[in-house]
N, C-alpha and C positions, 0 to 999 in steps of 0.2 A: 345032509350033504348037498343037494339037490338045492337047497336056501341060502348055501353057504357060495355057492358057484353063480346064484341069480346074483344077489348080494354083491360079488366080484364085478361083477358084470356090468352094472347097476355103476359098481363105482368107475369103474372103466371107462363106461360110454359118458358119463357123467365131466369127467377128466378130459377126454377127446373133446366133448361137446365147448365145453370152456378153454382148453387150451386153442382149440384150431383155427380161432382168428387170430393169433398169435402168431404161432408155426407159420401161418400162409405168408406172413410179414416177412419176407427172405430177407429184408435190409433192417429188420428187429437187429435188437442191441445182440442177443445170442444166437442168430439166425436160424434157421429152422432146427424142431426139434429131431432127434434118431431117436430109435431104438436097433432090436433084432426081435427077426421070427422064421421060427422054427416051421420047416417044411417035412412034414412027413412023409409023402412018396417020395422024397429025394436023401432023406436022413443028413440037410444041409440046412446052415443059419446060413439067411439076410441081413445084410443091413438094410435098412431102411429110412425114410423121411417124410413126417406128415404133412401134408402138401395144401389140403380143405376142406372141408363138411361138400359131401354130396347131395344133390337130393334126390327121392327112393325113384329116380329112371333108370329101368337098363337094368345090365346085368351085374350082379355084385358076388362076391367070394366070401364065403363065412369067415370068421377070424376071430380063435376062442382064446379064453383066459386058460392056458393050462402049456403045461410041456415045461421042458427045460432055462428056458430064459421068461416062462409068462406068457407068452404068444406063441400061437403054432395056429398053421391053417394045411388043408390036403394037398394042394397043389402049389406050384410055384413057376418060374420060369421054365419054359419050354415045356413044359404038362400041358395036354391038354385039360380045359377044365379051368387054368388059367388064366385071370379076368385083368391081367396088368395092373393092378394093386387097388382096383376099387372094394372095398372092404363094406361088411356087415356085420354087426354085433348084434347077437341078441339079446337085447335089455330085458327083455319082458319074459323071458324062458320059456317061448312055446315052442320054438325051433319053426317059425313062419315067419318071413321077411314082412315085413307089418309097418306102420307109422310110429309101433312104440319101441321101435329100433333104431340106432343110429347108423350112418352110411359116410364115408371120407374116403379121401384117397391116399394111400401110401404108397406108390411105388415100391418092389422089393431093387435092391440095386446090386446087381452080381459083381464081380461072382460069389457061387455059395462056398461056405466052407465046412469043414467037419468039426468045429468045437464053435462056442460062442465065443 
């Protein structure tokens, strides 16, 4: 199970790492990419918009492969706790924000709502 969620992971940050000079292109032919993600203290979906690769300064917000839409993170707007969408994935499954991690910004963009 445990191989199967690094794995995800792995393809995820992989995905982000390659897409994000893309996305950041806002005058790209499909202009930025969306998704949603699932906030658990708030039991609400985000919309969202990948915005650019970060690099590891400052404060970042875990942001896992799981939940109902693929993404779900603890906190969200007006939580504290809340890091305004700078985002961290654990690539390497030690649950330590690290260099073999990737780091980007998402904004979440309210408001939230109750289904995706």
């Amino acid at each position: 199970m445990k191989r199967k969620i690094v794995l995800s992971l792995l393809v995820f940050a992989l995905a982000i790492v390659a897409a994000v000079p893309a996305f950041a292109a806002v005058g790209g032919r499909n202009g930025p990419s969306t998704g949603v993600v699932y906030v658990t203290s708030q039991d609400l979906y985000y919309d969202t918009i990948v915005l650019g690769a970060l690099p590891q300064h400052g404060r970042f917000q875990k942001l896992e492969m799981e939940g109902p839409t693929g993404l779900q993170t603890e906190f969200g707007p007006g939580d504290q706790g809340f890091v305004g969408g700078r985002w961290w994935v654990d690539v390497n499954g030690d649950d330590i924000m690290d260099s073999g991690d990737v780091y980007f910004l998402c904004p979440l963009l309210g408001p939230g709502r109750a289904s995706p």
